[in-house]
N, C-alpha and C positions, 0 to 999 in steps of 0.2 A: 339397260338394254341400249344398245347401238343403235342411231339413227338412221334410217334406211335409204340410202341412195336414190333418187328417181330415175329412170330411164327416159330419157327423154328424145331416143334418137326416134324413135317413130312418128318424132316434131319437127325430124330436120335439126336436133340440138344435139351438137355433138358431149361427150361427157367434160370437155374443157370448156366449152360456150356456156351447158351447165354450173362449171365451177364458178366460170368468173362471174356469172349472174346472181349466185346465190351470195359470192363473196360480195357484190357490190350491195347485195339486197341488205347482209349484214351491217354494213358500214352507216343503214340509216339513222340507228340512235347514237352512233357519233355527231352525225349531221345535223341533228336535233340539238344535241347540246353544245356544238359549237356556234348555232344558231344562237341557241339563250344564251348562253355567253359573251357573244357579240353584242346582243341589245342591251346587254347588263353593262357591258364597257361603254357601250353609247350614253345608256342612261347616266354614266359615272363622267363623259367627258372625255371618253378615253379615246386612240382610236381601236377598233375594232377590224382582227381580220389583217394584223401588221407582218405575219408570215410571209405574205402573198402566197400561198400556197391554194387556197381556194378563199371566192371573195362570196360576199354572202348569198350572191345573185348566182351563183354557180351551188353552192348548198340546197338554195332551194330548189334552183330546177332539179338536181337531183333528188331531193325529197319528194315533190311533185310526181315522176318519172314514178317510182315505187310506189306513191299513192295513187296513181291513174290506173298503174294496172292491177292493183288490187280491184277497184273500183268496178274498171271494166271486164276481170272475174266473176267478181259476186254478181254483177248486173242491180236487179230491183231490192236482192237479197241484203237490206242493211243491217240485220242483225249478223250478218256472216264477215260484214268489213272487218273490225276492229278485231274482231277474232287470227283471221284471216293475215290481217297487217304483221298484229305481235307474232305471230307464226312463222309467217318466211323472214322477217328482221331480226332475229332473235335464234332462230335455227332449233326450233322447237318438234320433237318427235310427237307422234302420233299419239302416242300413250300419255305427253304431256300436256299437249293442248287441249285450250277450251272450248275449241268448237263443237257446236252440237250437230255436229253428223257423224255418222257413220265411218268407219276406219278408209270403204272404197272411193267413197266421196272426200276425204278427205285429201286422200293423193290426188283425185283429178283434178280438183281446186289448184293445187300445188303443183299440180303440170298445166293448169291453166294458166297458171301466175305467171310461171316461166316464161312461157309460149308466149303472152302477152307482154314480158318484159323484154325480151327479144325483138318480139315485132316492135316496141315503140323505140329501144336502142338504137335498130338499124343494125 
């Protein structure tokens, strides 16, 4: 089954503000393991991060960024983060996730997420 679009203009998100937020949401388990990779080269004496392409302090603010607004999502809800996190980084359907809610709560989360990563974007 197809993954289902959000609509997210009734946020003010247009359906390319959409994309490119879902696309950056994806890019977080790159950013994760260019992370350990980096510390693995550190640990080894290496240097780390020699692309110059992104330096490690630009990786994490970006991992941060996707983790605050999960965070600020779920609110008190900590059983709902980690669910929530693998979900939008991963590009996970409804039918696949492990969240324990409901399929309508599910999308509002998931339009919360957005709404919330926009807002901290700028």
């Amino acid at each position: 089954m197809a993954k289902r679009r959000l609509n997210l203009e009734r946020f003010g998100i247009s359906a390319r503000r959409r994309n490119e937020l879902e696309a950056f949401s994806l890019q977080y388990p790159e950013w994760q393991a260019q992370l350990c990779a980096g510390a693995n080269k550190r640990n080894a004496g290496e240097a780390a991060f020699s692309n110059g392409v992104d330096t490690a302090e630009a990786l994490r603010r970006k991992k941060m960024l996707v983790e605050y607004a999960v965070f600020e999502t779920v609110g008190r809800d900590a059983a709902l983060y980690e669910p929530l996190l693998y979900t939008v980084t991963h590009g996970i359907s409804h039918e696949a996730a492990t969240m324990p809610v409901g399929r309508r709560l599910f999308f509002d989360l998931c339009a919360a997420y957005y709404v919330n990563l926009d807002r901290l974007k700028g």
